[in-house]
C-alpha positions in Angstrom: 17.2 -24.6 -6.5 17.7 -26.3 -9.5 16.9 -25.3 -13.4 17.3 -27.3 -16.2 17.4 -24.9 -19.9 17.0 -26.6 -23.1 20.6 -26.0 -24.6 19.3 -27.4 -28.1 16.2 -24.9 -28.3 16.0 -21.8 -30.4 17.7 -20.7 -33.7 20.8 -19.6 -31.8 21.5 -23.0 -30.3 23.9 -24.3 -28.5 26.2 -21.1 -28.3 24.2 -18.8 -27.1 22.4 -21.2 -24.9 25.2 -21.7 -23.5 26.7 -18.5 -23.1 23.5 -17.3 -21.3 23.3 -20.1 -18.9 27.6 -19.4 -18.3 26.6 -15.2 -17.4 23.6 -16.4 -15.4 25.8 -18.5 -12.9 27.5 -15.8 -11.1 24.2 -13.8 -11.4 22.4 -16.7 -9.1 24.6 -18.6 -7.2 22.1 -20.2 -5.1 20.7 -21.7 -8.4 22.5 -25.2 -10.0 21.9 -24.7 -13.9 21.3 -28.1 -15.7 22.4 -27.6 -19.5 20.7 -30.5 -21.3 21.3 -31.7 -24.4 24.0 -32.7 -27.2 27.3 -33.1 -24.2 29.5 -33.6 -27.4 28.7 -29.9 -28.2 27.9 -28.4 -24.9 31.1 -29.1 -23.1 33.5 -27.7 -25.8 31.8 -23.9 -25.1 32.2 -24.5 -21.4 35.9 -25.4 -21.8 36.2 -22.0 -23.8 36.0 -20.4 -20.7 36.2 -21.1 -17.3 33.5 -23.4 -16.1 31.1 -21.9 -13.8 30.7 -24.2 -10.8 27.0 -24.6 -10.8 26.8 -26.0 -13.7 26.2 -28.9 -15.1 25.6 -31.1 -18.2 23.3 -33.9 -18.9 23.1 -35.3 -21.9 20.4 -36.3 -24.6 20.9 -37.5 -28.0 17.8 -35.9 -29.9 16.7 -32.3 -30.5 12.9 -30.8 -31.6 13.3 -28.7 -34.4 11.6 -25.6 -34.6 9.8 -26.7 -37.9 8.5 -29.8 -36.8 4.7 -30.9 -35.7 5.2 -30.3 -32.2 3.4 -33.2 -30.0 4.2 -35.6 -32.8 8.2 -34.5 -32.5 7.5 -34.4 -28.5 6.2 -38.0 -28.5 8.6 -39.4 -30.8 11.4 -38.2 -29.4 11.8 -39.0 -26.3 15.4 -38.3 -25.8 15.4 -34.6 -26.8 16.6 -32.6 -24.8 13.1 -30.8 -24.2 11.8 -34.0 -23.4 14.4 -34.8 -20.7 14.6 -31.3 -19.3 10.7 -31.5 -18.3 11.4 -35.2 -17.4 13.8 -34.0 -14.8 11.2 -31.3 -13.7 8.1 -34.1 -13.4 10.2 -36.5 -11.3 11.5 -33.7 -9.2 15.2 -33.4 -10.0 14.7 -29.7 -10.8 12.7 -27.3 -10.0 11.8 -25.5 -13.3 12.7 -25.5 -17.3 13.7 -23.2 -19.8 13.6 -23.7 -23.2 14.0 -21.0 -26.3 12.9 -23.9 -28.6 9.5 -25.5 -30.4 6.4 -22.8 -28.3 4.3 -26.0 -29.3 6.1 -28.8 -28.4 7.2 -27.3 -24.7 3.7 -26.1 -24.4 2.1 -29.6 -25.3 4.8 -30.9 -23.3 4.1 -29.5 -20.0 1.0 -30.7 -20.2 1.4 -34.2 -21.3 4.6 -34.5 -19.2 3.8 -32.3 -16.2 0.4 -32.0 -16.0 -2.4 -29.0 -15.1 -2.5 -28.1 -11.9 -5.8 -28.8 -10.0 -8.5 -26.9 -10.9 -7.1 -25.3 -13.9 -8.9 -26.1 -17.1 -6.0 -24.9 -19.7 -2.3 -23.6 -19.2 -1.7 -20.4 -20.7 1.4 -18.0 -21.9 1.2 -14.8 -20.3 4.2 -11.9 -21.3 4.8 -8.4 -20.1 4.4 -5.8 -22.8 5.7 -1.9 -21.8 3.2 0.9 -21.3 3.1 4.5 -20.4 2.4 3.3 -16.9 5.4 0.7 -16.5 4.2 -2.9 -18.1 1.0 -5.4 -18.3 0.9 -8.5 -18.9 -1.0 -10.5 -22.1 -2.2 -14.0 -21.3 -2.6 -16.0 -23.7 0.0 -15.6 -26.4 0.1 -19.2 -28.1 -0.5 -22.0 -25.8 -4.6 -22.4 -26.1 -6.0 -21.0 -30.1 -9.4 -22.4 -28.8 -10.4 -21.0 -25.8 -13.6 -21.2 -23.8 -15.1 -18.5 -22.0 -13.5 -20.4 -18.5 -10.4 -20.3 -19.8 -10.5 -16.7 -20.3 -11.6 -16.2 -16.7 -9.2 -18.5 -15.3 -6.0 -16.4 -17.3 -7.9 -13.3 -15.9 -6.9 -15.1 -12.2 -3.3 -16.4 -13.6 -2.5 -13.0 -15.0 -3.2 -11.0 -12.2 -1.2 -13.2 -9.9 1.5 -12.7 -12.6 1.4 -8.6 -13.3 1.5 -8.9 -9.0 4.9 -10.3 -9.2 6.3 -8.7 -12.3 5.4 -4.8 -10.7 5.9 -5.4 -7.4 3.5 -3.3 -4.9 0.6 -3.8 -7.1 -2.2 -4.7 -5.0 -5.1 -5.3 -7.3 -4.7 -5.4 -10.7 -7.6 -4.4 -13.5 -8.5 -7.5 -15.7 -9.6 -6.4 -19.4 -10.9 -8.5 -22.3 -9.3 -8.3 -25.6 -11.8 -6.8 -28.1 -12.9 -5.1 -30.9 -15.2 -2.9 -29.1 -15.8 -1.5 -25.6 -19.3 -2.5 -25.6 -20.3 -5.5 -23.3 -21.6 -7.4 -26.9 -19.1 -6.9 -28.9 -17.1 -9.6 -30.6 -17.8 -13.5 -30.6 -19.8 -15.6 -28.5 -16.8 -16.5 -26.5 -16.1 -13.0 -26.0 -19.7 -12.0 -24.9 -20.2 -15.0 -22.2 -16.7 -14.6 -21.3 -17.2 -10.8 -20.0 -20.7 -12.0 -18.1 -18.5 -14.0 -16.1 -16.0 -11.5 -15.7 -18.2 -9.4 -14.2 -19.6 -11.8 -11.5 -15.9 -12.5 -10.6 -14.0 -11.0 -7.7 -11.2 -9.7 -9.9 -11.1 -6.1 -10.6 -12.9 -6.4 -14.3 -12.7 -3.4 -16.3 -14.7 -5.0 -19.2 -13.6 -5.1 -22.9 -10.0 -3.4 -23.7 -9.5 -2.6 -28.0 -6.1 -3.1 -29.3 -4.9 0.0 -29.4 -5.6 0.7 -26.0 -3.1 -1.8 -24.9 0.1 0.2 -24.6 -1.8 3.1 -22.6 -1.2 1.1 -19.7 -5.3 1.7 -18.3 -5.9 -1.9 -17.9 -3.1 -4.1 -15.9 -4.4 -7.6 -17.3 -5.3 -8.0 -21.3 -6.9 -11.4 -21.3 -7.8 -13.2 -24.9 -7.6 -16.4 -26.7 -3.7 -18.1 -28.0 -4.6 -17.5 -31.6 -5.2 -13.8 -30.6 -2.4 -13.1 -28.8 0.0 -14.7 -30.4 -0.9 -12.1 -33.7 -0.8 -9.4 -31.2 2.7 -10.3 -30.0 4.1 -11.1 -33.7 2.6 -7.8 -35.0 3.7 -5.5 -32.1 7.2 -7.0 -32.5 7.3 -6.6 -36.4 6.1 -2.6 -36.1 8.3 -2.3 -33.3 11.2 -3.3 -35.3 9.8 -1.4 -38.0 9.8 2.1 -36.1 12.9 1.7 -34.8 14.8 1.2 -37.8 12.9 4.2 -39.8 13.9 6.5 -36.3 17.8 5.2 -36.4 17.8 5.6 -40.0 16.3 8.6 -39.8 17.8 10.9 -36.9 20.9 8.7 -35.9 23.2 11.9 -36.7 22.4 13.7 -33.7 23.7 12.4 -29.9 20.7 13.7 -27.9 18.4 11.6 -30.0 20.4 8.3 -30.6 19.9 8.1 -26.7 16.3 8.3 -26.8 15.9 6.0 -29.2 18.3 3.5 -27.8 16.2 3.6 -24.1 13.2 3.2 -26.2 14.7 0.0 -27.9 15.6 -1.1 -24.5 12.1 -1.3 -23.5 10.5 -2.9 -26.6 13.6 -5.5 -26.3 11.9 -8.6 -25.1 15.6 -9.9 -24.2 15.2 -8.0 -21.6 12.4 -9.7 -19.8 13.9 -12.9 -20.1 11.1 -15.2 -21.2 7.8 -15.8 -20.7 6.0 -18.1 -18.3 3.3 -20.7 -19.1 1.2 -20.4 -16.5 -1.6 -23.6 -14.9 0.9 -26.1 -15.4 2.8 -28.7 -12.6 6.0 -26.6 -12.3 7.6 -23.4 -13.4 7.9 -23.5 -17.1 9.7 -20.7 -18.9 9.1 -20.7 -22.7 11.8 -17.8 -24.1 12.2 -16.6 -27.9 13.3 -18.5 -30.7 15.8 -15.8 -31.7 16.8 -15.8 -27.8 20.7 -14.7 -27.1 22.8 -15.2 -24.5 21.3 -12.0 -22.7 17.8 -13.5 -23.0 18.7 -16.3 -21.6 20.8 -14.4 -18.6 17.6 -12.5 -17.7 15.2 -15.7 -17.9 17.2 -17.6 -15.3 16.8 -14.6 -13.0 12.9 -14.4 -13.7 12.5 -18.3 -13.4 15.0 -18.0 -9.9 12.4 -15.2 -9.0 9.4 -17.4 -9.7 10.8 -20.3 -7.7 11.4 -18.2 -4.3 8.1 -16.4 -4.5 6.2 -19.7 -5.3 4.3 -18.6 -8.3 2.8 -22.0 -8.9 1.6 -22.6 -5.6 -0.6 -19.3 -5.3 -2.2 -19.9 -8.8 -3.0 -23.3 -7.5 -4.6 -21.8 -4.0 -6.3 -19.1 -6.1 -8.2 -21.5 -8.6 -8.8 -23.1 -6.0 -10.8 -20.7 -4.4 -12.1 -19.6 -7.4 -13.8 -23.0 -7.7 -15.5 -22.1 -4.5 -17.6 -19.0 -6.2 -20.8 -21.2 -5.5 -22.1 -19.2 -9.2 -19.2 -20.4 -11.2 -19.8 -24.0 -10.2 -23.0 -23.9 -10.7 -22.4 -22.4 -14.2 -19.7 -25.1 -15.6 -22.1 -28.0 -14.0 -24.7 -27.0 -16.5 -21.6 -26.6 -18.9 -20.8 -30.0 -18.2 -24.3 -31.3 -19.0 -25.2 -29.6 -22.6 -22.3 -31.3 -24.0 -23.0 -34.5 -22.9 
């Protein structure tokens, strides 16, 4: 297998980049890591150390900064190393990408570049979040701000193909919507039609989940629009932070409880589930932190590795596929289809 990772992407770029990509090697063998961007800073942290054998460098001249408007930078730019990363993935010279850099511009990318697959109406960013039962996983967290209510059924799908993988022996996963209430007519418009198709679905719908029911662990699969999620995941990481530092601040005297709070860190780190996948697209696409280290980037090149031996893309593809056989739903988007028109 081959993976290309964005070595200009991210605030700690190239060094840590690099660095990851250098302790993933040995990690996966069977995997040739493609390091693509500036070669004229690339190679001098290879030649630090000694060079792993499976991997290489290809070179682009141009990077996407984290600032910039992202399909404008994507489009203008077309030798960033973003740009020629998922180049290499369209025309089949690798197998997936990972970036750390502009959540925008890779996710505007994959679509432009790569393309949906069929059936699937808009890509979406799901990530595993801890619980008191193991992990679940939130979908979307950035890619789609303005979702419609088949959007949210078709992450319902992704995400539960996705939890599947990530806790292994899970068999059918519950599928909640991201609320304010419980009650089936609570929240927006989008929210309301959106659990009325839910609950025609085959997926094991739970109906509406509230916020603070999240970490509990009782639903498997917290579905809800980009702009949503992505506060979710901003806020949870910012209190997060915030409770750990008031705990080590606090109590980092005794032994006993430094070691609690340093396992509980260890969960909430999201280094240490490597990156995040954006699901619906033409290829295994691996969008990681923008404060991403070297360890972030270790772990991510063992998820993507992961993704690409159990075929990830492929059984979202068969599964919206069959979804698109519910003889209901069809009929439902065909008369979609004809009040916009």
């Amino acid at each position: 297998m081959r993976i290309v990772i964005d070595a200009m992407g991210g605030d700690n770029a190239p060094q840590e980049i690099v660095r990851g990509a250098t302790d993933a090697a040995s990690q996966v063998p069977e995997a040739t890591l493609i390091l693509v961007g500036a070669r004229e800073r690339i190679d001098p942290l290879l030649a630090a150390g000694p060079k792993p054998p499976n991997i290489e460098v290809q070179h682009a001249s141009q990077i996407i900064e984290m600032d910039e408007e992202p399909v404008a930078a994507f489009r203008r730019k077309s030798d960033s190393s973003m740009r020629v990363a998922l180049r290499a993935v369209k025309h089949g010279e690798a197998d997936a990408i990972i970036s750390a850099g502009n959540t925008g511009a890779l996710v505007g990318g994959a679509m432009l570049g790569l393309g949906e697959l069929e059936g699937v109406k808009r890509p979406g960013i799901a990530i595993p979040v801890p619980t008191e039962m193991g992990c679940s996983a939130v979908i979307d967290v950035g890619a789609n701000p303005q979702c419609k209510p088949i959007h949210l059924l078709q992450y319902g799908v992704m995400g539960s193909l996705y939890i599947k993988y990530v806790r292994s022996g899970l068999d059918n996963p519950t599928v909640g919507i991201l609320n304010i209430g419980e009650e089936s007519m609570k929240g927006t418009a989008l929210h309301r039609e959106a659990y009325a198709l839910f609950q025609k679905s085959s997926l094991n719908f739970i109906g509406n989940v509230e916020p603070h029911k999240i970490f509990a662990g009782k639903v498997d699969v917290i579905v809800c629009d980009g702009f949503t999620g992505n506060i979710v995941l901003k806020a949870t990481e910012g209190l997060g932070g915030f409770l750990l530092r008031q705990l080590t601040n606090g109590l980092a005297s005794s032994p006993d409880i430094r070691k609690g709070i340093d396992k509980i860190a260890q969960r909430l780190d999201y280094s240490e589930y490597g990156g995040a996948p954006v699901l619906g697209v033409r290829g295994v696409v691996i969008k990681c932190h923008g404060r991403s280290k070297a360890r972030a980037i270790a772990n991510a090149v063992q998820v993507t590795a992961g993704f690409i031996k159990n075929k990830l893309t492929d059984q979202i593809r068969d599964e919206i596929k069959r979804m698109s056989r519910w003889g209901w739903l069809a009929q439902w988007w065909s008369s979609k289809k004809e009040e916009s028109e």
